[in-house]
C-alpha positions in Angstrom: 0.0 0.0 0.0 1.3 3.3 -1.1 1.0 5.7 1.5 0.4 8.5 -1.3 -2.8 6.8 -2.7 -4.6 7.7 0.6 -5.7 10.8 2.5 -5.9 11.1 5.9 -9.7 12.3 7.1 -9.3 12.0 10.9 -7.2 11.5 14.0 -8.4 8.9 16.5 -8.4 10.8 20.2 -9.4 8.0 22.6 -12.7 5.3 23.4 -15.8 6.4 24.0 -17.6 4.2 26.5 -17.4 0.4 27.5 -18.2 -1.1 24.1 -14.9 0.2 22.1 -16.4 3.1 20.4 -14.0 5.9 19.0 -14.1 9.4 19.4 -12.5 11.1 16.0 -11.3 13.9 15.6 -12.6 15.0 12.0 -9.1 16.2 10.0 -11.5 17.3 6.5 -13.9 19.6 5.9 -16.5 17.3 5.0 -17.8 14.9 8.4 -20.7 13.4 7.2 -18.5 11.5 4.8 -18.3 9.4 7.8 -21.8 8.2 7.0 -20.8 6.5 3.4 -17.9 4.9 4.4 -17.7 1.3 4.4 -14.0 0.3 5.6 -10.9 2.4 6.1 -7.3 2.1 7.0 -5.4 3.3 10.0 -1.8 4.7 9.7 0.8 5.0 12.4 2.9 8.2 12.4 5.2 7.4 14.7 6.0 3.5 12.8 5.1 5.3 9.4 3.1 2.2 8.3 -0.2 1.3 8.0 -1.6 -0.5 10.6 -2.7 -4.4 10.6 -5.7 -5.5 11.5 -5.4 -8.3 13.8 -8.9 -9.7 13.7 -8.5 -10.2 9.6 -4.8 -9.7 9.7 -5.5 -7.2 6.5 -4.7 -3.3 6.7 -8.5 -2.3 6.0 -11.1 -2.0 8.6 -15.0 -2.2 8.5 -17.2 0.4 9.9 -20.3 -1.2 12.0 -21.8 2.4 13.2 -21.2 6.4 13.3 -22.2 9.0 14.3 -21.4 12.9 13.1 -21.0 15.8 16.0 -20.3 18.9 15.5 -16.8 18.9 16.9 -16.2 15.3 16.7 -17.4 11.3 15.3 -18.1 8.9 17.1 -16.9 5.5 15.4 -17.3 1.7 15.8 -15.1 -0.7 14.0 -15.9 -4.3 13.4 -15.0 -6.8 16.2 -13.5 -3.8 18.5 -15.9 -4.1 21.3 -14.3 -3.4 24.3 -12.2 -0.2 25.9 -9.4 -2.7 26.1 -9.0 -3.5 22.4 -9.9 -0.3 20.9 -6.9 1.3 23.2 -4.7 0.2 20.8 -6.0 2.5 18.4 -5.9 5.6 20.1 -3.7 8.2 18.0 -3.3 6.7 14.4 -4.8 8.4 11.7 -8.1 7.5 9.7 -7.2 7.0 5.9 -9.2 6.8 2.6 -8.6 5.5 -0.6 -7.9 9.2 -2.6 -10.3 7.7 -5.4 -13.0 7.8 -2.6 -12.6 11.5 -1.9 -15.0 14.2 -2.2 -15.5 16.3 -6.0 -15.1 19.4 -5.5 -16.1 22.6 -7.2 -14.4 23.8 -10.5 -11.6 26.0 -10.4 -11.7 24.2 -6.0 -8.6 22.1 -5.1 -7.2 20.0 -1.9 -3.9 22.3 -0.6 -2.2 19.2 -0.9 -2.7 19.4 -4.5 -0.8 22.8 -4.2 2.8 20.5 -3.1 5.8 21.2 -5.4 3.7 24.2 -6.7 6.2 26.4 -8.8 5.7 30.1 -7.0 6.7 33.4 -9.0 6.8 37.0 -7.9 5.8 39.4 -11.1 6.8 36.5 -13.3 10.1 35.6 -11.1 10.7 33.1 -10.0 11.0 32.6 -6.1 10.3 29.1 -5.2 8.2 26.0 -4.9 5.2 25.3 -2.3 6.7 22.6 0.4 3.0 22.6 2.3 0.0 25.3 3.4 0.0 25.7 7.2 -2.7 27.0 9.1 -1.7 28.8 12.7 -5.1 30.4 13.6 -5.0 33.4 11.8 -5.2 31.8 7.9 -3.5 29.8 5.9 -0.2 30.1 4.7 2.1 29.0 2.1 5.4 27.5 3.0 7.7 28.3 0.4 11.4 26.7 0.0 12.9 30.0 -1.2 17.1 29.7 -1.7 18.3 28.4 1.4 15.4 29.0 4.0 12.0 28.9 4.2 9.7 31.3 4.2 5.5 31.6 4.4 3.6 33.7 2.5 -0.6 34.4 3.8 -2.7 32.9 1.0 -4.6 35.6 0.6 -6.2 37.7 -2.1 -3.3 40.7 -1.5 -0.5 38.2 -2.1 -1.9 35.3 -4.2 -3.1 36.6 -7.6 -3.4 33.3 -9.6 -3.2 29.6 -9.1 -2.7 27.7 -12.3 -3.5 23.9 -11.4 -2.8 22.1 -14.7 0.7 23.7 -14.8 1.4 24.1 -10.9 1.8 27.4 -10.8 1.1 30.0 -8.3 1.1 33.9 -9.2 1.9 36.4 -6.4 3.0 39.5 -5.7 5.1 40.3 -2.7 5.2 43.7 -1.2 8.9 45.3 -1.3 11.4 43.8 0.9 9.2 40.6 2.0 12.1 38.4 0.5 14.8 40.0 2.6 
């Protein structure tokens, strides 16, 4: 499994209960696709691997019920019916298939889509997108400009045009940002 052909849509915070349920912490902007999900996979940050289920011994796990909050899910995986065995969940991440994720709008994208992004200042070139961070206050472009990095609002002021097909993003930087 290719850790790349997935995306992450929650964080697993602890049990809920006697009877193994999950409390999730949503991690996309779009909960209720909680509701049509069938299975899903569980990744290990700290191991970096997906983790195995060891009632099927596969990596995919099946969903039994859900329910949406508004600042959380409440999950139950199959066979996972106790505080004891769902404990060893706490903390990995919920994964999809990408395939199964949600159409957007045209002219919408994920920000992960925006990765390796090519980023030029009045048509010079400055840099290319590493991630978009988000530290309250907006979100923010983390550019790897010559040796450092650097993070630029993605706002309307700066950010003038995103080209998807070509990767490109279009800003203009007011004078002496880049020093």
């Amino acid at each position: 499994m290719e850790y790349n052909n997935f995306i992450a849509i929650g964080k697993i915070a602890k049990t809920i209960g006697i009877k193994g349920n999950l409390k999730i912490i949503p991690l996309t902007d779009f909960p209720d696709r909680f509701y049509k999900i069938k299975k899903l996979y569980l990744y290990d940050e700290v191991k970096k691997s997906f983790f195995v289920n060891p009632n099927y011994g596969g990596k995919d796990f099946l969903i039994t019920d859900c329910k949406v909050f508004d600042k959380y899910v409440n999950l139950k995986l199959d066979n996972y019916n106790s505080i004891e065995s769902s404990r060893e969940l706490v903390n990995l991440i919920i994964m999809i298939d990408e395939k199964h994720r949600v159409k957007l709008d045209e002219g919408s994208f994920y920000f992960y889509e925006l990765i390796d992004a090519e980023v030029y200042d009045r048509s010079e070139y400055i840099g290319r997108v590493l991630s978009v961070l988000n530290y309250g206050s907006g979100d923010l472009f983390n550019i790897k400009y010559k040796d450092k990095e650097i993070l630029i609002p993605f706002n309307k002021e700066f950010v003038k045009k995103i080209d998807m097909e070509a990767k490109r993003v279009d800003v203009e930087l007011i004078d002496g940002f880049l020093d």
